[in-house]
C-alpha angles and dihedrals in degrees: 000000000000116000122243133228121238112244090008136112125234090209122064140162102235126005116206128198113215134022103221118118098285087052098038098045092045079048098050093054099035086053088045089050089055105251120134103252123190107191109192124193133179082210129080100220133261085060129160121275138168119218103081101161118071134190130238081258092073095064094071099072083038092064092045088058091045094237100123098100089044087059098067088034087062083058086239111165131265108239096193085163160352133243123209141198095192133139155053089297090035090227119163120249130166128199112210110217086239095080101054100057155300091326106073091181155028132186140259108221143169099247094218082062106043089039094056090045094051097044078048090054089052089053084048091054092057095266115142103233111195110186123187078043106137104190101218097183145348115250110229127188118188100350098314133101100240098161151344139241118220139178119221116223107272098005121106099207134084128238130190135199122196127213146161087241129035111201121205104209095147094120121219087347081075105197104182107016087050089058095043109036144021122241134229116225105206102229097208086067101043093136148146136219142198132183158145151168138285127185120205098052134166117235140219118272128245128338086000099067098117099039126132106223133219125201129187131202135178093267108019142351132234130220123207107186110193103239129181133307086010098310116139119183114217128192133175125214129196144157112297086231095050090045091088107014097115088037080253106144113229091260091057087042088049091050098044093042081055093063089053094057128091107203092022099064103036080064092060108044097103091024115112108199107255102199146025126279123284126198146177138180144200101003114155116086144123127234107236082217122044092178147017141178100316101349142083136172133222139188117004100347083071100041137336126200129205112274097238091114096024092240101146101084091040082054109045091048094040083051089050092051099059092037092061085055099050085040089055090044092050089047089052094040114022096183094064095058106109099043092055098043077056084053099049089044091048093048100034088053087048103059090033087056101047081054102039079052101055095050094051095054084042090066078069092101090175097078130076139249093262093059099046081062095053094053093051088051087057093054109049103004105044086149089061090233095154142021108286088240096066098047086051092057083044098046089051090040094057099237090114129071121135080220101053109194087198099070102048109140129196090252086064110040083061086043107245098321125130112274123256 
């Protein structure tokens, strides 16, 4: 017989696995729109998590949550641009938000600190956030995910809660998704990264200050993100089959690649590294199912993309955006449930896709800054509406997409049908 906690339901309405920014986002809106929302995570929050530097796309969910303000209160840093050695002449060349849209600016953060405020701002919301919660399996009943069973850190005993939806947001562990579908590793961004964090670092100069860079070499391409009291973390990132080939390991690969960089290295002439070493493999990838009876998953347990532009954090929160509306909408509405989860997967692919493609065409270092804009035009501007370079900067700062998440209506969740 399954244990019970003190002070919690066993019934929800919606049920979320994991309380990084796509769950806890998904949780906070479903909680402001009224629904009982039990967030589980195997973490006890701060945690550690890559990904420090964010894109003007990001801001949208954050408004929503009512966090913007928080954000400069937690002293997290203004991103207004990128700079970028890239290309077939490696010059250097920047792109400043502004000219993209409306949002002029994202933030540079440390990830342990905006994922805790956001997962706070959920529990603030109303949302029950259980942390030290490792969700062992899903409960089905006829054919549909009703529930999950999870272990608390240090207790014996099992405990289930039940819900109309189930959400995946475990990130690359994958829970639900794992278990329903295959995945789809898209072999041009096979990668691998490593990295870590100095501290008396040299900046940027100017308007670019607050930059990330981007450098590009033959065979990889480093990041260095301005963190606070003078960190950077720098990663560098290269093909899976050129991390070993010398026997070198990926620190001594990291180091020697450094010598190679421009920027890069200037910035790091007076900097003592200030942690241990970091790495990831393998990370770009698309789930063949985005839903199920009674499940659906959100962030990077449905797709990742390779960090190049920052986009996973913009994704996931924008995901879980849209996801709190369509949940809100199928709790309202249950017959509706499999065509707008239809909806949310077709949408969701489409805007990864336009993103995950880009990136892809971008590896190609031998062209030149021009016709990175043009290919962004293509993507997201075929009419020629506006300069190529401006598509380029909205197309990286995630206010583009043919297929905008954002926007999806009730009319078209049902597909055109008259609404219950």
């Amino acid at each position: 017989m399954p244990s019970t906690l003190f002070g919690v339901p066993e019934e929800f309405d919606v049920i979320v696995i994991g309380g990084g920014p796509a769950g806890s986002t998904t949780a906070g809106l479903l909680a402001k729109r009224g629904h009982r929302v039990l967030v589980l995570d195997k973490e006890r929050f701060p945690r550690y998590h890559v990904g420090e530097s964010l894109i003007p796309a990001f801001m949208r969910p954050m408004e929503e949550l009512g966090l913007t303000e928080r954000m400069d209160a937690r002293g997290f840093e203004r991103k207004y641009g990128g700079t970028l050695v890239w290309g077939n002449q490696q010059i250097p060349w920047h792109f400043s938000f502004v000219e993209g849209g409306a949002q002029p600016y994202a933030y540079h953060t440390r990830r342990a600190d905006m994922d805790s405020m956001i997962l706070d701002r959920a529990r603030e919301l109303g949302a029950f956030i259980i942390e030290d919660a490792t969700v062992k399996e899903p409960i089905e009943e006829d054919g549909r995910v009703v529930g999950v069973r999870f272990n608390l850190r240090g207790a014996d005993q099992q405990y289930e809660a039940r819900a109309k939806l189930v959400v995946d947001a475990s990130g690359q562990s994958r829970l639900l998704s794992r278990r329903y579908a295959d995945v789809t590793w898209h072999e041009e961004l096979r990668n691998v990264a490593v990295w870590t964090y100095f501290d008396n670092c040299e900046r940027l100069q100017g308007d670019e200050y607050t930059n990330i860079l981007i450098e590009g070499l033959d065979e990889g391409w480093f990041w260095a993100i301005p963190l606070d009291k003078g960190t950077i973390s720098v990663g560098y990132v290269t093909r899976s089959s050129e991390a070993n080939k010398d026997g070198q390991s990926l620190e001594d690969l990291f180091r020697s690649e450094a010598q190679r960089t421009t920027k890069l290295k200037r910035m790091l002439t007076n900097a003592n590294q200030a942690a241990g070493w970091r790495t990831a493999r393998d990370w770009s990838y698309t789930s063949h199912t985005f839903h199920g009876n009674g499940w659906v998953c959100v962030g990077d347990s449905a797709a990742f993309v390779d960090p190049l532009f920052s986009t996973g954090v913009a994704l996931a929160t924008l995901a879980g955006s849209t996801l709190s509306k369509i949940a809100h909408q199928i709790l309202e509405h249950p017959e509706i449930e499999e065509q707008a989860l239809k909806r949310y997967a077709t949408a969701y692919r489409a805007f990864f896709d336009e993103i995950r493609t880009f990136v892809e065409r971008f590896y190609d270092r031998t062209k030149y800054k021009e016709f990175y804009y043009s290919l962004a035009q293509e993507l997201v501007d075929p009419e020629k509406e506006r300069t190529p370079s401006a598509d380029f900067v909205t197309l990286i700062s995630g206010l583009s997409g043919k297929h905008p998440m954002l926007n999806l209506s009730l009319d078209d969740l049902i597909g055109g049908a008259e609404a219950p």
